[in-house]
SEZALO-674229 format. One record per residue (C-alpha): residue in one letter; x, y, z. Coordinates in nm, 2 decimals, always signed. Example, Ala and Ser with C-alpha at 12.3 -4.5 7.8 and 13.67 -1.06 7.14 Angstrom:
REM SEZALO-674229
<aa:A | x:+1.23 | y:-0.45 | z:+0.78>;
<aa:S | x:+1.37 | y:-0.11 | z:+0.71>;
//
This chain:
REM SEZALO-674229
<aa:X | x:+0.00 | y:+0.00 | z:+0.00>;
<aa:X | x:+0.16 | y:+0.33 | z:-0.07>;
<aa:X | x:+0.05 | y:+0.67 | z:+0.06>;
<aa:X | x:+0.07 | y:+1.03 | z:-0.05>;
<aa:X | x:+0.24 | y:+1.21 | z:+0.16>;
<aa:X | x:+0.08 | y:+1.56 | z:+0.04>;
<aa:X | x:-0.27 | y:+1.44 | z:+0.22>;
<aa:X | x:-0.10 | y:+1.35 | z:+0.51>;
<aa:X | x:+0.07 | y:+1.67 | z:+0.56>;
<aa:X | x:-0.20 | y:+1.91 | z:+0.48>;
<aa:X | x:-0.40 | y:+1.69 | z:+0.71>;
<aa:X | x:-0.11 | y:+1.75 | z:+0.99>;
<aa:X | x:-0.11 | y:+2.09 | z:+0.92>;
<aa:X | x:-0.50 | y:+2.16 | z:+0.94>;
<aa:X | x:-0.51 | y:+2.00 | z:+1.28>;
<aa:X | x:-0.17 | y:+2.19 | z:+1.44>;
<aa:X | x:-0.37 | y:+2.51 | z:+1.32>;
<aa:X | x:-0.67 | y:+2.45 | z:+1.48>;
<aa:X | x:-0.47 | y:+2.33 | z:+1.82>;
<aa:X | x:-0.33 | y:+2.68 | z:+1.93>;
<aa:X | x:-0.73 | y:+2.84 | z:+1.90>;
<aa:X | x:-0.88 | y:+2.59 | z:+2.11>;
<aa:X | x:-0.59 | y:+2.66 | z:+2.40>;
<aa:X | x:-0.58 | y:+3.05 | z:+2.36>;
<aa:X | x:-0.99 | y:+3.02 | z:+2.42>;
<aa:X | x:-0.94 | y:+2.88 | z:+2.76>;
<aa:X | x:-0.67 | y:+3.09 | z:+2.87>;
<aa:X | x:-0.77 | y:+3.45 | z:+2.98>;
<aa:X | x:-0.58 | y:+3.72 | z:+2.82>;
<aa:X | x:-0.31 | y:+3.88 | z:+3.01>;
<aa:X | x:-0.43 | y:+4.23 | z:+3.15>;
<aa:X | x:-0.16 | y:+4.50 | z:+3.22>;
<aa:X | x:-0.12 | y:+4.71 | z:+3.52>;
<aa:X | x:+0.11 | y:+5.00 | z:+3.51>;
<aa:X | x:+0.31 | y:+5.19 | z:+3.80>;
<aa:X | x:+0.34 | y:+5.57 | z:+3.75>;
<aa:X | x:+0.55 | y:+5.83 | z:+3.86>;
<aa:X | x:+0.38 | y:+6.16 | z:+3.70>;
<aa:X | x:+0.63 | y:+6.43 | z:+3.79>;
<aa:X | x:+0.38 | y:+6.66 | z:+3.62>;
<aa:X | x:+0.09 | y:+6.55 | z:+3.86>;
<aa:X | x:-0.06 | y:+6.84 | z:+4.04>;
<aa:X | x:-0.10 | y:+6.60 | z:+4.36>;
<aa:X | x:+0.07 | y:+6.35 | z:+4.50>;
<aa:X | x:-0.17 | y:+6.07 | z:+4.45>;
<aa:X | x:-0.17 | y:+6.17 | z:+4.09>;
<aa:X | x:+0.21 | y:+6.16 | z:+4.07>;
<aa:X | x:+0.28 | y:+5.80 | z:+4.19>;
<aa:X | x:-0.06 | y:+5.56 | z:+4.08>;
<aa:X | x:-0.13 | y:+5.25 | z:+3.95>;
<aa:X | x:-0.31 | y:+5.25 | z:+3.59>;
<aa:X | x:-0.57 | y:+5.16 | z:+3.63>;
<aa:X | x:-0.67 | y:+5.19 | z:+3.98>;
<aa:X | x:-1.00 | y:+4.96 | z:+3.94>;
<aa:X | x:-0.95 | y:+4.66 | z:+3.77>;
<aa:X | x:-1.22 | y:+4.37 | z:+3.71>;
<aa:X | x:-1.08 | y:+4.03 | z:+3.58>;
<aa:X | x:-1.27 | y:+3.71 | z:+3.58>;
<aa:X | x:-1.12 | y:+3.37 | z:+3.82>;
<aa:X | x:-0.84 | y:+3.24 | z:+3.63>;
<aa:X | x:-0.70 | y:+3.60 | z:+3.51>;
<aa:X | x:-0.35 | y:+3.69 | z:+3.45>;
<aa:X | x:-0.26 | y:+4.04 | z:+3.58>;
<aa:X | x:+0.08 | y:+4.17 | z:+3.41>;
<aa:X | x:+0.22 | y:+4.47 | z:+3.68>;
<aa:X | x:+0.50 | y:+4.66 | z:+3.50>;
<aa:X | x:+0.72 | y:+4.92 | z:+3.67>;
<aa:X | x:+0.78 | y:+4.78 | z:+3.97>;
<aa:X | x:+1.14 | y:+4.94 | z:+4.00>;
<aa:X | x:+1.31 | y:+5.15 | z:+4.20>;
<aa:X | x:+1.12 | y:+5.17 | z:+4.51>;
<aa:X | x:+0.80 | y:+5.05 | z:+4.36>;
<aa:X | x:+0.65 | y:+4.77 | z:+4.53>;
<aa:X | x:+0.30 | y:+4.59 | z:+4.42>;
<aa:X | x:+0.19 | y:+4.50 | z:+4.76>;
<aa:X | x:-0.14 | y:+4.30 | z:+4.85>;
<aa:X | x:-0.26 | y:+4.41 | z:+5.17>;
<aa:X | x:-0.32 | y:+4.02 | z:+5.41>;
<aa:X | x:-0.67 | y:+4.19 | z:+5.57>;
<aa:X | x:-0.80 | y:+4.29 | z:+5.18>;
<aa:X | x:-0.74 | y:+4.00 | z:+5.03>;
<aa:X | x:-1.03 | y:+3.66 | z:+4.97>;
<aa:X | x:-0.96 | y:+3.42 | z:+5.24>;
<aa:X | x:-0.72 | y:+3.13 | z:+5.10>;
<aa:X | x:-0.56 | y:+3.38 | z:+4.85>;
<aa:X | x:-0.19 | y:+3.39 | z:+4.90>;
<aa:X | x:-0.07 | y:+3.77 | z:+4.95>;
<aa:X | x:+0.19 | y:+3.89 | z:+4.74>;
<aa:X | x:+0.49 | y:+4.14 | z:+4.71>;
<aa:X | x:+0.68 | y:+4.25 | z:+4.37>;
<aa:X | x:+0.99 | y:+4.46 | z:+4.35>;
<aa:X | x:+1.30 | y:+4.50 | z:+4.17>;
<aa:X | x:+1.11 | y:+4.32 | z:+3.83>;
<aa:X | x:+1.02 | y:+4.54 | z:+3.60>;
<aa:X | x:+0.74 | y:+4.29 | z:+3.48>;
<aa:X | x:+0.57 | y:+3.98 | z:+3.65>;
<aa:X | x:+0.25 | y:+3.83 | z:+3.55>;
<aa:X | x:+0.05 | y:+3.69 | z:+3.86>;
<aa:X | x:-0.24 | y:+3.47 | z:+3.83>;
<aa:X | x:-0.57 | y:+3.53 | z:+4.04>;
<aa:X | x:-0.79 | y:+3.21 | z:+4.07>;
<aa:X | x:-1.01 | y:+3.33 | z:+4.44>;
<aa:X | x:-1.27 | y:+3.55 | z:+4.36>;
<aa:X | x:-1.30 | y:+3.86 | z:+4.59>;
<aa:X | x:-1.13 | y:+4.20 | z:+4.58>;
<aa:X | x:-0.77 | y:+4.26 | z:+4.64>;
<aa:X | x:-0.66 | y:+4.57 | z:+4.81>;
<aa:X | x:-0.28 | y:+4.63 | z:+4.65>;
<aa:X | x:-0.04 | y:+4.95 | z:+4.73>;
<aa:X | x:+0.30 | y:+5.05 | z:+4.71>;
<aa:X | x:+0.44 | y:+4.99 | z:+5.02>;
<aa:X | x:+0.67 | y:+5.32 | z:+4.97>;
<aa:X | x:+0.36 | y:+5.52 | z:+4.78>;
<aa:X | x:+0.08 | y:+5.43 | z:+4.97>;
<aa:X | x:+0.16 | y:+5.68 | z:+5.23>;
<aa:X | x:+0.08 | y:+5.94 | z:+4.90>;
<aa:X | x:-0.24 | y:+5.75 | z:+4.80>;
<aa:X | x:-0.07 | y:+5.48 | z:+4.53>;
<aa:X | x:-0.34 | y:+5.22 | z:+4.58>;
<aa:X | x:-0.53 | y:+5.01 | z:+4.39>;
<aa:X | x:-0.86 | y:+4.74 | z:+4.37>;
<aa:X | x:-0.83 | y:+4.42 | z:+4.20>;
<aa:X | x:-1.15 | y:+4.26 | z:+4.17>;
<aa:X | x:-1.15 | y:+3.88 | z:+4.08>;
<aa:X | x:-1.49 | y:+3.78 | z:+3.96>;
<aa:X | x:-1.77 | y:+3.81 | z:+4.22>;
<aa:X | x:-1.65 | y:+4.07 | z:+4.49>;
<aa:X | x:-1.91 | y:+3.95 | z:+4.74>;
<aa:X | x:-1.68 | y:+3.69 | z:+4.90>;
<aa:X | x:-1.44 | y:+3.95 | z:+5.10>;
<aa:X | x:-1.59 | y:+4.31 | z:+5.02>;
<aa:X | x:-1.69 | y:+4.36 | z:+5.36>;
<aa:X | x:-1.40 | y:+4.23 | z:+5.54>;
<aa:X | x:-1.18 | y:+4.45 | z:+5.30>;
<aa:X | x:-1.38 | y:+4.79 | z:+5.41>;
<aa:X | x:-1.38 | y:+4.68 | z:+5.76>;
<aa:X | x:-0.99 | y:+4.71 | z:+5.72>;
<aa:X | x:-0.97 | y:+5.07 | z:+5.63>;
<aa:X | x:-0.96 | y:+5.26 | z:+5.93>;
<aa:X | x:-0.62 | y:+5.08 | z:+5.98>;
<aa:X | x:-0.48 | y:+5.23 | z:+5.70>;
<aa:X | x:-0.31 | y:+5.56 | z:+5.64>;
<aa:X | x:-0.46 | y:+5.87 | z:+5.53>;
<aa:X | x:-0.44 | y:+5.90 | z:+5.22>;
<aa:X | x:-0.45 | y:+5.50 | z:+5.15>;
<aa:X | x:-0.79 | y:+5.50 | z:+5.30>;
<aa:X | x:-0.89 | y:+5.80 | z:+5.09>;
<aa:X | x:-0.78 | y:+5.59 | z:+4.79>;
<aa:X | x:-0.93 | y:+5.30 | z:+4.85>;
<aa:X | x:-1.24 | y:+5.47 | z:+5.01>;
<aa:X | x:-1.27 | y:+5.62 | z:+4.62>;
<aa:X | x:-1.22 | y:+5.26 | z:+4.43>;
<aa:X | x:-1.52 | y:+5.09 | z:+4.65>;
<aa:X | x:-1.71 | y:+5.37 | z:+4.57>;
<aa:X | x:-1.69 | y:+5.35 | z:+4.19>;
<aa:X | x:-1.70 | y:+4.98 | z:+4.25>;
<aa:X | x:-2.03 | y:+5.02 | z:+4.37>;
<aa:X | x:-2.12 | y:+5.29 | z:+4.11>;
<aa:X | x:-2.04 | y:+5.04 | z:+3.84>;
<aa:X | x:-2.27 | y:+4.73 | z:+4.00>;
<aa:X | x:-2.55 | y:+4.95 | z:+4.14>;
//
């Protein structure tokens, strides 16, 4: 028996380009989180921020944080965070993806920033499961970090009300 190998190949071919479709459909895309230092800000919480500030991913999502430099730090803060997440610190990378699978909201600052207001709200599909934990842990936060944050739950709410 003798085969072609011209079917054979375009029939390899057809399947290795279907393959990569079906896996990029059930992985999320990576979503990119900036650090800023705005020395053109006309406050402080303008000048060093995340971008952006409120960020909705579904479970499963890659978060990209770029910037993290310097005296950056991307900092989840243990009483904001679901129950059964593992907390987090980045600095010295100037990129690292992290991969949220516990739905909730994450509380994140710059551990050298946040004293200026460089927060930010990660939430990770439903927010229900730790929302009210995470509010209940404001008043034990700086100044302007509970400013921040007070802001981000309320366009949170804004955007689900």
């Amino acid at each position: 028996m003798v085969f072609s190998l011209k079917p054979c190949a375009a029939i390899l071919a057809g399947a290795l380009a279907f393959a990569p479709a079906a896996q990029a459909a059930d992985v999320p895309e990576v979503v990119v989180v900036h650090q800023i230092i705005d020395l053109n800000a006309d406050t402080p919480a303008h000048t060093f921020r995340f971008e952006p500030n409120l960020l909705r991913v579904p479970a499963g999502a890659t978060v990209r944080f770029k910037g993290s430099t310097g005296r950056h730090t991307v900092t989840s803060i243990i009483r904001m965070i679901p129950v059964g997440a593992r907390s987090f610190e980045i600095r010295g990378k100037p990129e690292m993806d992290l991969n949220f699978e516990k739905e909730g909201v994450y509380g994140i600052r710059c551990r050298v920033h946040g004293r200026h207001g460089m927060v930010m709200l990660l939430v990770v599909g439903d927010p229900n499961s730790n929302l009210e934990e995470a509010r209940a842990h404001l008043p034990k936060l700086g100044e302007a970090e509970q400013a921040g944050f007070e802001a981000l739950f309320e366009q949170l709410e804004n955007k689900n009300g």
